[in-house]
C-alpha positions as CSV (number, residue, x, y, z in Angstrom):
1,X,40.2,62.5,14.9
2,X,37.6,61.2,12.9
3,X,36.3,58.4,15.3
4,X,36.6,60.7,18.1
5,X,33.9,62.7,15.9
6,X,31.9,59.7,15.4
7,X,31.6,58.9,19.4
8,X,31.3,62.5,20.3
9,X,28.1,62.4,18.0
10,X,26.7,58.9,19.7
11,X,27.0,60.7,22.8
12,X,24.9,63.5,21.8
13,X,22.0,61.0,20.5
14,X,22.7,59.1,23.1
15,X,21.3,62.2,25.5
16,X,18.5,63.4,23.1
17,X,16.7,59.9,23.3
18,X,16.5,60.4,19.5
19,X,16.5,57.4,17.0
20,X,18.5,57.5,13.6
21,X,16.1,58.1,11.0
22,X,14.4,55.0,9.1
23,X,14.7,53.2,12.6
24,X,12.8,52.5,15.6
25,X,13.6,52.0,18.9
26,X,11.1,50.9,21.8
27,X,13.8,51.2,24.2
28,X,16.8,52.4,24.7
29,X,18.8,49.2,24.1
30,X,16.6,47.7,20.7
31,X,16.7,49.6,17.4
32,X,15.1,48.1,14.6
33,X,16.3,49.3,11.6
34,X,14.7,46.6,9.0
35,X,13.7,47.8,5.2
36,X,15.5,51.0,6.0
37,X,17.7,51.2,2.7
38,X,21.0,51.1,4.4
39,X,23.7,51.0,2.6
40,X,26.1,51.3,5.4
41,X,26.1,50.5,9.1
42,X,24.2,53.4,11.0
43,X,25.7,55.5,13.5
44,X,24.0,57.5,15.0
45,X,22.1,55.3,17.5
46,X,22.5,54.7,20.5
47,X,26.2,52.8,21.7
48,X,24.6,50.9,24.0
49,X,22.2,49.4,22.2
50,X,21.9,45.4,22.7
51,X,19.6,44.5,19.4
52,X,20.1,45.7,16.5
53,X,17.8,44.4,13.7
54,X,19.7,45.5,10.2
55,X,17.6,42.9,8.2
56,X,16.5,43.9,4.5
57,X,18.4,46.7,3.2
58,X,21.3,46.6,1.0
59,X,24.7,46.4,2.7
60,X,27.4,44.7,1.1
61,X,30.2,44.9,3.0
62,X,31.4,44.5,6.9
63,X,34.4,46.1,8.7
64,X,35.7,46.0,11.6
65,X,35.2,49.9,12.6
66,X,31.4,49.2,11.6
67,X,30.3,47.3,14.7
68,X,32.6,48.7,16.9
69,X,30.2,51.9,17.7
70,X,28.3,49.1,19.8
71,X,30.4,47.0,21.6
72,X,27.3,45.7,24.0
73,X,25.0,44.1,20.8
74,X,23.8,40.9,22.2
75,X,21.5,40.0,18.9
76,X,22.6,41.2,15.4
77,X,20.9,40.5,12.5
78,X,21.9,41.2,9.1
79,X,19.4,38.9,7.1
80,X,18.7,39.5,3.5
81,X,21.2,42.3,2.8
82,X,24.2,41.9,-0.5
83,X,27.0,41.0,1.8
84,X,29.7,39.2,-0.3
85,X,32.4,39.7,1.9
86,X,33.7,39.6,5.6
87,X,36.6,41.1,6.8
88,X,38.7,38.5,9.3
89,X,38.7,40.8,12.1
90,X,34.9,41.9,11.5
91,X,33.3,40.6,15.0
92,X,36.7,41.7,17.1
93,X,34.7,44.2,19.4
94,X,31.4,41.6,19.6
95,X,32.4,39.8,22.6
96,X,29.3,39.7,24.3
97,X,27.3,38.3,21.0
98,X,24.6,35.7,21.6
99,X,23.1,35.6,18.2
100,X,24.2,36.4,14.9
101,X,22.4,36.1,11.5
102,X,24.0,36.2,8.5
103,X,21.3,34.4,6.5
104,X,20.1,35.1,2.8
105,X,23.3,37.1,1.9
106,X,25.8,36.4,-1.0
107,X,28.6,35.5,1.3
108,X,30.8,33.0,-0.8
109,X,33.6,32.3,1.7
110,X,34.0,32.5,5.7
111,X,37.8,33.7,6.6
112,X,39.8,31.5,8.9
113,X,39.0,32.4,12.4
114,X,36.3,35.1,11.4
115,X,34.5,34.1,14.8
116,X,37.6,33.6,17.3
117,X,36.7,36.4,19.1
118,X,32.4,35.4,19.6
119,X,33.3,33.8,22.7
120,X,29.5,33.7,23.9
121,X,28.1,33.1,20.4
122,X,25.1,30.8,21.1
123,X,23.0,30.8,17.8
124,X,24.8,31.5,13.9
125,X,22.5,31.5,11.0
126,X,24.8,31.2,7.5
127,X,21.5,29.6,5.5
128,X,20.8,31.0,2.3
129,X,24.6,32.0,0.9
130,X,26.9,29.9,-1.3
131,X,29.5,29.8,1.6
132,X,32.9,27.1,1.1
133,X,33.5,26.0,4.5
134,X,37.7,25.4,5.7
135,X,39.0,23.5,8.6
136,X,39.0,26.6,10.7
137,X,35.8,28.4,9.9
138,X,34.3,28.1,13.1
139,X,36.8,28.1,15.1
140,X,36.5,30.2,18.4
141,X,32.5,28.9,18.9
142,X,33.0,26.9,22.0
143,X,29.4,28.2,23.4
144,X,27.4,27.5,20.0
145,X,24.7,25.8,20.3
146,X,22.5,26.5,17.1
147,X,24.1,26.5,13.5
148,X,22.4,27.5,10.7
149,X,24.0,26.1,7.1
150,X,20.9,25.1,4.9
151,X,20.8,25.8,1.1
152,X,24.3,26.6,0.9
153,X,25.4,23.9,-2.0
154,X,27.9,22.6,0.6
155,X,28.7,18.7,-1.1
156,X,31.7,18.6,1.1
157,X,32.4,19.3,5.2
158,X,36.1,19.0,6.4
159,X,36.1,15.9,8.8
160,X,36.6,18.2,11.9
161,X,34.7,21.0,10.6
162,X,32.5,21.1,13.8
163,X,35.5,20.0,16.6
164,X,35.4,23.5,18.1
165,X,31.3,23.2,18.3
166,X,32.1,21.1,21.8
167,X,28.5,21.9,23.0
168,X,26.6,22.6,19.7
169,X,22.9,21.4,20.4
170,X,21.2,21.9,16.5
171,X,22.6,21.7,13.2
172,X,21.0,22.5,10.1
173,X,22.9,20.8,6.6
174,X,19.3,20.4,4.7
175,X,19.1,21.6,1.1
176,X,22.7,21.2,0.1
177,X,24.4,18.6,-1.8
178,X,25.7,16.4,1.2
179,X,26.7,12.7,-0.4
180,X,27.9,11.5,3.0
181,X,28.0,12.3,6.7
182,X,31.3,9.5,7.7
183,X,31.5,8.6,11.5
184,X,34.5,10.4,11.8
185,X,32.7,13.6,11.4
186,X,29.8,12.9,13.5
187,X,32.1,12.0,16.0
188,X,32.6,15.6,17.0
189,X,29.2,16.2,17.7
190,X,28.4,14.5,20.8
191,X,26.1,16.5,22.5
192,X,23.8,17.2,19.2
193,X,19.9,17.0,20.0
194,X,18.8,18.2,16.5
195,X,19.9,17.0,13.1
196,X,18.7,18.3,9.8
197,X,19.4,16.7,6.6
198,X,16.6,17.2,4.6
199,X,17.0,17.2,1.0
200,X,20.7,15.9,0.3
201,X,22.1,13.0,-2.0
202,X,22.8,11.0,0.9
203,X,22.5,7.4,-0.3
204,X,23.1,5.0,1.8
205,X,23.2,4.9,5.8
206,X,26.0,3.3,7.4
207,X,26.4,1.0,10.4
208,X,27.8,3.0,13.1
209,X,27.2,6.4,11.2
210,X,25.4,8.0,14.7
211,X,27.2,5.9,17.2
212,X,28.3,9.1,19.0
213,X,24.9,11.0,18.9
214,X,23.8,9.4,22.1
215,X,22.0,12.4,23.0
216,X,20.0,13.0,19.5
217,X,16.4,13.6,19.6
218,X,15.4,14.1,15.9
219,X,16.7,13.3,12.9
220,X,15.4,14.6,9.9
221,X,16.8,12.4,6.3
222,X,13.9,13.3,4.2
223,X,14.3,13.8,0.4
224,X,17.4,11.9,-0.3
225,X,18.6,9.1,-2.3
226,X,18.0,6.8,0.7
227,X,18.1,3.1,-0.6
228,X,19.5,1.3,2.0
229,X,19.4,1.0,5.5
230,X,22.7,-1.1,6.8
231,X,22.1,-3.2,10.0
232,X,22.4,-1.6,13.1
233,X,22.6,2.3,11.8
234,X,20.7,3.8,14.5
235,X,22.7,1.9,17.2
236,X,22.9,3.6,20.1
237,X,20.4,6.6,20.1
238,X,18.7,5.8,22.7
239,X,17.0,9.4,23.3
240,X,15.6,9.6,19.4
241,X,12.1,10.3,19.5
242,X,11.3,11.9,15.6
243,X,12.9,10.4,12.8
244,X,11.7,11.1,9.6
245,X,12.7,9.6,6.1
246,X,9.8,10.4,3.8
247,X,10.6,10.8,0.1
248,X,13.1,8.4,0.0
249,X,13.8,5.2,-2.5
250,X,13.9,3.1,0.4
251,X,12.6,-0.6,-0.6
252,X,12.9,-2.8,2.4
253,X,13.9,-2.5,6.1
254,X,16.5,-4.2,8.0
255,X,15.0,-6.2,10.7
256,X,17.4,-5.2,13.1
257,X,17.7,-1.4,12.2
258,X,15.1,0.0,15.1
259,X,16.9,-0.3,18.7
260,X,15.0,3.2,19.5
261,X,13.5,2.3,22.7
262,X,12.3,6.5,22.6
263,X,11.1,6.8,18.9
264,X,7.5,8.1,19.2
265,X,7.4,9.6,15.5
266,X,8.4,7.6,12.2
267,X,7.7,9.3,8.8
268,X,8.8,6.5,6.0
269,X,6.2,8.0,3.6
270,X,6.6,8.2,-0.3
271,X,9.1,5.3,-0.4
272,X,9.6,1.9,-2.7
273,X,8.1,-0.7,-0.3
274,X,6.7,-3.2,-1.6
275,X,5.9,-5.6,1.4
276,X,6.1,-4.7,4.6
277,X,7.7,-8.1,5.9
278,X,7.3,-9.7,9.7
279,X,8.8,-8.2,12.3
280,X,9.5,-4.6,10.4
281,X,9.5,-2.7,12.9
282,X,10.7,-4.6,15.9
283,X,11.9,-2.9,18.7
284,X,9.8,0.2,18.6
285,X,8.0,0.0,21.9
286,X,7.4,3.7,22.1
287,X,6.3,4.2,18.6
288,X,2.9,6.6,18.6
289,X,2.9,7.8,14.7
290,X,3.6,6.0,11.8
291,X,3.0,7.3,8.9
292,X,3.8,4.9,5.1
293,X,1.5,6.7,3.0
294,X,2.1,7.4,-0.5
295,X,3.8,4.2,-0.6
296,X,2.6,3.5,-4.5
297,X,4.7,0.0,-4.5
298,X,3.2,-1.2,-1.5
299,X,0.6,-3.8,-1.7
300,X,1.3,-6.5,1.1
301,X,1.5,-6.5,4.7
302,X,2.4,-9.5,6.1
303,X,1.6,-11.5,8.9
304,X,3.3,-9.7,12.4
305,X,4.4,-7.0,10.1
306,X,3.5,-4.4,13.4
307,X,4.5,-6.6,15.7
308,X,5.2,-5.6,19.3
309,X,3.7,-1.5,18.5
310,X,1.8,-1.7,21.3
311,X,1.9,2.4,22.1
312,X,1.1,2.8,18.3
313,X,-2.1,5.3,18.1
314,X,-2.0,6.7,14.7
315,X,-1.3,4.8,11.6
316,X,-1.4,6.3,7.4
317,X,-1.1,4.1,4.5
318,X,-3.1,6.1,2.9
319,X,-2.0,6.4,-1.0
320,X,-0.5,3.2,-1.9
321,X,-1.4,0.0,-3.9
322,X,-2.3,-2.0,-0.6
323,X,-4.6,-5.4,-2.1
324,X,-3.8,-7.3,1.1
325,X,-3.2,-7.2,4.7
326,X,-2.5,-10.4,6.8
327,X,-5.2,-10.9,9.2
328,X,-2.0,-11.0,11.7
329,X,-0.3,-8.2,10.8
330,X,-0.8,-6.5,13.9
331,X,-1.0,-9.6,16.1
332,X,-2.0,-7.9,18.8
333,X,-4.4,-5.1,17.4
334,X,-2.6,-2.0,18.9
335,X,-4.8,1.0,20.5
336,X,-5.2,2.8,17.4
337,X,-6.9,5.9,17.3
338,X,-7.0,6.9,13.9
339,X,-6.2,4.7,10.6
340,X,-5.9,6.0,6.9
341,X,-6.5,3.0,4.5
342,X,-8.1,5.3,1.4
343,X,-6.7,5.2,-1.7
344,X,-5.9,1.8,-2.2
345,X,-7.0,-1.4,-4.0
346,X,-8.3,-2.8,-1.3
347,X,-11.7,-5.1,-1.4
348,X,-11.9,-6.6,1.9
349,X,-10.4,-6.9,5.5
350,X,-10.2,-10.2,7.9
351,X,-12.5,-10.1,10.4
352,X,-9.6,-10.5,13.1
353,X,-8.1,-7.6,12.5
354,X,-10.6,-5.3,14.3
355,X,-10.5,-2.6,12.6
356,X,-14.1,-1.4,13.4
357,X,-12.8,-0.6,17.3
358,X,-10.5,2.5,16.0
359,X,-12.1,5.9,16.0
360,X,-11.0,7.6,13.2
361,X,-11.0,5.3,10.4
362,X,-10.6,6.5,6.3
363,X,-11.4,3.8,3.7
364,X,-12.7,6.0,1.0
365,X,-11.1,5.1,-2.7
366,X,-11.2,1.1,-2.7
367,X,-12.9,-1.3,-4.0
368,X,-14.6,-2.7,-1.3
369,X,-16.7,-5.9,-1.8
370,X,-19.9,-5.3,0.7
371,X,-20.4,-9.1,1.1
372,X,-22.1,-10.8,4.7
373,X,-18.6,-10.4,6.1
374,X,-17.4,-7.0,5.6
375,X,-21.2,-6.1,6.6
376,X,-20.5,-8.1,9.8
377,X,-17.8,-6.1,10.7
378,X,-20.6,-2.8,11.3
379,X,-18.0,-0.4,9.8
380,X,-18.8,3.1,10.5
381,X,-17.6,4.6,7.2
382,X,-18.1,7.0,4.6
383,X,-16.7,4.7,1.9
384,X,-18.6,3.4,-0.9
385,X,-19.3,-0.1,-2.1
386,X,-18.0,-1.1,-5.5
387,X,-19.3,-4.4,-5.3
388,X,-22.1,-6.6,-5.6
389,X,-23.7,-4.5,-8.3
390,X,-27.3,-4.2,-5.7
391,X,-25.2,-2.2,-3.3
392,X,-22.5,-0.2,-5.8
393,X,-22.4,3.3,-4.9
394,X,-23.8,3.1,-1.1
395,X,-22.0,4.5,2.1
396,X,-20.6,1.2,3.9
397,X,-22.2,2.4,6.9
398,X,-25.4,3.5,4.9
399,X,-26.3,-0.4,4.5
400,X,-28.4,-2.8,6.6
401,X,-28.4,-6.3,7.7
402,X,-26.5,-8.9,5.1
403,X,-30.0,-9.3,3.7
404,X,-29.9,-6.3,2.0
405,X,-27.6,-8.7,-0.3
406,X,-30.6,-11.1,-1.1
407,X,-30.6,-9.7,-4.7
408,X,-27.3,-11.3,-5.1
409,X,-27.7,-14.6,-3.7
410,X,-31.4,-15.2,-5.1
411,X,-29.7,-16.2,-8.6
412,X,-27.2,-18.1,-6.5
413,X,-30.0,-20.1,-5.0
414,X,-31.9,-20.4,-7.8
415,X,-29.2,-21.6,-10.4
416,X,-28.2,-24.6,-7.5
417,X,-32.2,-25.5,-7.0
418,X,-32.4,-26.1,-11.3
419,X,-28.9,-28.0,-11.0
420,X,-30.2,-30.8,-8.7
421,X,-33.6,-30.7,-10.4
422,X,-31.8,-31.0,-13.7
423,X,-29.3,-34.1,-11.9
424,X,-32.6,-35.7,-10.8
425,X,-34.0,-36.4,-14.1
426,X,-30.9,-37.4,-15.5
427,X,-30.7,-39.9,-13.1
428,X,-34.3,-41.3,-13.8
429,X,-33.9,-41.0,-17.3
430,X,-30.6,-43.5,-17.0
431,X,-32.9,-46.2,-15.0
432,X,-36.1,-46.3,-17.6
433,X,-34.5,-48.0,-20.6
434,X,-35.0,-51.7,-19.2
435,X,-38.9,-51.2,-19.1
436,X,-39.3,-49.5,-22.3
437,X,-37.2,-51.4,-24.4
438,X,-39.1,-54.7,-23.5
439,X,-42.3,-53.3,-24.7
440,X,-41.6,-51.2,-28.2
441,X,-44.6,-51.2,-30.5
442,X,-44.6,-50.3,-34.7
443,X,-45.9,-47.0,-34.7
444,X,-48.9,-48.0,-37.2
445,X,-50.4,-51.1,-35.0
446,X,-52.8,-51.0,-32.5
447,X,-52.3,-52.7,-28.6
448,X,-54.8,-55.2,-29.2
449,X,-53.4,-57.0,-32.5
450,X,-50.4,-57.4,-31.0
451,X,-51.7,-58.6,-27.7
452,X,-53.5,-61.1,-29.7
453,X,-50.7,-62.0,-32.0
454,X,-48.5,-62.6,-28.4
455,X,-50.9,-64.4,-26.7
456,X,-51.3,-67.4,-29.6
457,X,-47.3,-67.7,-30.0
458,X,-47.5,-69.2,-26.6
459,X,-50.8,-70.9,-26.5
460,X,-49.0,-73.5,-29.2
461,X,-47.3,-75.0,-26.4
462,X,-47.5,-78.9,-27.8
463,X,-50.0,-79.0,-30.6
464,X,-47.6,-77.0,-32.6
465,X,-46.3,-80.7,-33.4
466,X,-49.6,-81.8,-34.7
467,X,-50.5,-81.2,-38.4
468,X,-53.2,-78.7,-38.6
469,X,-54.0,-78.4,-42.4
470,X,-53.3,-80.1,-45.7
471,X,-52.1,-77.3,-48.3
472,X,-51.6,-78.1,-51.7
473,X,-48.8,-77.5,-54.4
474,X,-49.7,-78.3,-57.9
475,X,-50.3,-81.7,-57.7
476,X,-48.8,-82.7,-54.2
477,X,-50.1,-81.9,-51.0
478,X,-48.3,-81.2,-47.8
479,X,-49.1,-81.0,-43.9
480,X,-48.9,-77.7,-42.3
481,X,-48.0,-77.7,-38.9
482,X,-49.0,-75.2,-36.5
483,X,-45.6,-73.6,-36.1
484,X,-45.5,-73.1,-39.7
485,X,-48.9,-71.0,-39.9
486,X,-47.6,-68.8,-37.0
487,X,-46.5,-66.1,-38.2
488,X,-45.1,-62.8,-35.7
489,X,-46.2,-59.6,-36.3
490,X,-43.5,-57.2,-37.1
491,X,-44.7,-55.2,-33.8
492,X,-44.5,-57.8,-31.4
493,X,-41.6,-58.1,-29.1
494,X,-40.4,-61.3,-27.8
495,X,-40.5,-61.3,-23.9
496,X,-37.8,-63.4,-24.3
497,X,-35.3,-60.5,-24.8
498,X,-31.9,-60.1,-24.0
499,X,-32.9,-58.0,-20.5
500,X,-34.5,-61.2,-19.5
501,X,-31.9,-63.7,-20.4
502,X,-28.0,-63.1,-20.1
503,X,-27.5,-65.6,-22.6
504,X,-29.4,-64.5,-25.4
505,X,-27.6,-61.2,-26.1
506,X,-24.8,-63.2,-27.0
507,X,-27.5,-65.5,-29.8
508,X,-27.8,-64.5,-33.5
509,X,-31.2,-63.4,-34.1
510,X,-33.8,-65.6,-34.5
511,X,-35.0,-66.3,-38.3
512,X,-38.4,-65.7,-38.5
513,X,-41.0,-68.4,-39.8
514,X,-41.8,-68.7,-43.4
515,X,-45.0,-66.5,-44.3
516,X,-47.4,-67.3,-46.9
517,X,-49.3,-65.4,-49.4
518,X,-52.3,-66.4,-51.2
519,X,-52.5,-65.7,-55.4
520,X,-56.5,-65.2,-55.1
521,X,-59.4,-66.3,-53.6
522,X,-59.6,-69.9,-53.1
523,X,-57.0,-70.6,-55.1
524,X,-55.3,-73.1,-52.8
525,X,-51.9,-71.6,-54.0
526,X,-49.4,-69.9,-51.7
527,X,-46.3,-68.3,-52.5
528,X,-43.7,-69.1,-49.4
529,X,-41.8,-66.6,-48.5
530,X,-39.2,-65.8,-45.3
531,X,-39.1,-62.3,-45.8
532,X,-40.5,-59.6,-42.7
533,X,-40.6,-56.2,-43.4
534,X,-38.0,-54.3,-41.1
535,X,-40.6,-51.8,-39.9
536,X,-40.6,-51.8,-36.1
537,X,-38.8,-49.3,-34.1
């Protein structure tokens, strides 16, 4: 009697063209009924309603009789409410159902079969609950295309969870606690386009993992525990065109791990590289956007390292400890049309990379070196020099020919031109000694004595054997030959010298001749004596 009462009363709305309080309704067959402070389903609208929007009040609990008042809802939203529990028969009189959301309740649990009966489901939205999935939770959703199941603490998914999802087209799993997606599951989705698995503790991802996703077009593994890569994981998808895998601890790539003959978008920012090695990303020929910023490991690119991106257009590695990039690295230069380089510890770039031709290019935050050859390259950039010190501080593009750099090389110049000089007179100084030593004088004699004193040592020649003199001793008297009145000055130098005469460096010294002194006057007496006073230098 009493749902007789209930439809007798829809009926009579239904007429009056009247909307339940707290709702509106633009036409007949919409009623919004959001932030209305329902505690209950309403009523008292109209039965034929198609869309009814229930999101934001408080209801906590779902029966069967509650939706039954309108058996022709197409959309039915019941986001943000305090539902904890759903009865298994709840969506019985729903057949016609194209989208349910159930999102940002408290639902814990999802009976067996609670859908069987949602023949024509196309889009279910469970995000935001703490729902345990079973074996049979979505059984009876052969039309679903769209599931919704992010932040839901899920950390484990029966393996054929999704079997009776035969057409499903998206799937959401990001923000749960997902430590691996095996084959055997993925197997049952092989007409997914969309997969989200954002911020998991996957770990690893295996070789064959998305062998069945032939018809994927974006994968999203960003914010896991990514370390490794396994050969050959992306096998197969030949349709992928986004992947991203930013935040990752990803250290190196598999050279093999890119068949994606479609991939236009890869996001391997904020990983562990720390070289980017030849041949990384082989077999990308559709690649547009690649972005490795915020790699902080990163500081080598080697040579062929972009090999074969010849569609590539936009390139980051932006953030990062870059210090060198092989002149080859690209080899050939793709058609870039923007580069990110900033924030690095970068101080120059080979010529042959060509990186003036790009656009859009940011090398702010390095520590460029503005020398003749990074000049050459006629950068248009807003970065600054931090080197030589005549240039710190200026715009790259801000400076002018490499002569601008003169106050660096003058010193340069200068400093070889005193080092030659300095070799030159080293080099005379080694060939005087010959010369000099032949013609020392003592310090306290003039040039002419001693010319005089040479020039009668070899005007003897023979009457040095001739007695010159009779000198007396006592009582005796002796010849004095001419030999024996010679007497050299301690400033003379013999010409004779060992630099004239190989032999005589190898002589004793010669003794010098006796010297006599007078006692007085003309005395007549001498005092012989072979000392010469050692003064010459």
């Amino acid at each position: 009697m009493m749902r007789i009462s209930i439809l007798l009363i829809s009926f009579f709305v239904q007429y009056s063209s009247a909307c339940q309080t707290g709702c509106e309704c633009p036409t007949k067959t919409v009623a919004i009924c959001s932030s209305a402070h329902f505690r209950t389903i309403p009523i008292l609208l109209d039965p034929r309603i198609t869309v009814l929007d229930l999101s934001n009040n408080q209801i906590s609990r779902l029966s069967a009789d509650d939706l039954s008042v309108y058996p022709n809802l197409k959309r039915l939203s019941l986001r943000n409410n305090s539902i904890s529990h759903l009865s298994s028969d709840v969506f019985a009189s729903l057949n016609d159902l194209e989208q349910l959301d159930l999102s940002s309740n408290q639902i814990l649990f999802l009976p067996s079969h609670v859908f069987r009966n949602l023949r024509n489901l196309k889009r279910l939205d469970l995000s935001y609950n703490e729902i345990e999935l079973n074996q049979d939770s979505l059984t009876g959703l052969a039309a679903l295309k769209t599931l919704q199941l992010s932040n839901n603490r899920l950390s484990y998914l029966p393996p054929s969870i999704f079997r009776p999802c035969a057409v499903l087209e998206e799937l959401d799993l990001s923000y749960n606690q997902l430590h691996a997606m095996p084959a055997s599951l993925m197997a049952n989705l092989p007409t997914l386009q969309r997969l989200h698995l954002q911020h998991n503790l996957l770990p690893t991802l295996e070789t064959g993992m998305f062998n069945a996703q032939k018809e994927l077009e974006y994968l999203d593994l960003s914010s896991n525990i990514l370390s490794e890569i396994q050969d050959a994981a992306f096998f197969g998808m030949d349709n992928l065109t986004v992947l991203n895998m930013t935040n990752n601890m990803l250290s190196r790539l598999p050279g093999n791990a890119w068949p994606l003959p479609a991939l236009r978008v890869l996001d391997l920012s904020a990983n562990l590289f720390v070289v980017l090695e030849t041949a990384s990303f082989d077999d990308l020929p559709s690649l547009r956007y690649l972005n490795l910023s915020y790699s902080t490991n990163l500081r080598t690119i080697q040579m062929s390292a972009f090999v074969c991106l010849s569609a590539l257009n936009w390139l980051s590695l932006a953030h990062s400890s870059l210090a060198t990039i092989s002149s080859a690295a690209f080899a050939p230069f793709p058609p870039l049309r923007h580069l990110d380089l900033s924030h690095n510890q970068l101080v120059s770039v080979a010529p042959e990379l060509n990186i003036a031709r790009v656009p859009s290019l940011l090398l702010q935050n390095n520590s460029w070196h503005c020398d003749c050859d990074l000049r050459a390259l006629n950068l248009n950039s807003d970065a600054l020099c931090a080197s030589p010190d005549n240039v710190k501080g200026q715009p790259i593009k801000a400076l002018g020919e490499c002569i601008l750099l003169q106050g660096f090389l003058a010193p340069l110049l200068l400093g070889i031109t005193l080092l030659i000089l300095a070799v030159i007179v080293l080099i005379l100084a080694v060939r005087r000694p010959s010369t000099s030593t032949r013609h020392r004088r003592h310090p306290g004699c003039s040039s002419s004595s001693s010319t005089s004193s040479s020039s009668s040592a070899y005007q003897l020649g023979h009457d040095s054997l001739l007695p010159s003199s009779v000198v007396t001793y006592g009582s005796k008297k002796h010849k004095q030959y001419a030999f024996d009145q010679y007497i050299p000055s301690p400033c003379e130098s013999s010409n004779d010298s060992a630099y004239e005469s190989p032999i005589s460096s190898f002589l004793p010294p010669a003794t010098p001749a006796p010297t006599y002194y007078s006692l007085g006057p003309n005395s007549g007496k001498y005092i012989l004596t072979g000392h010469v006073p050692s003064t010459c230098i």
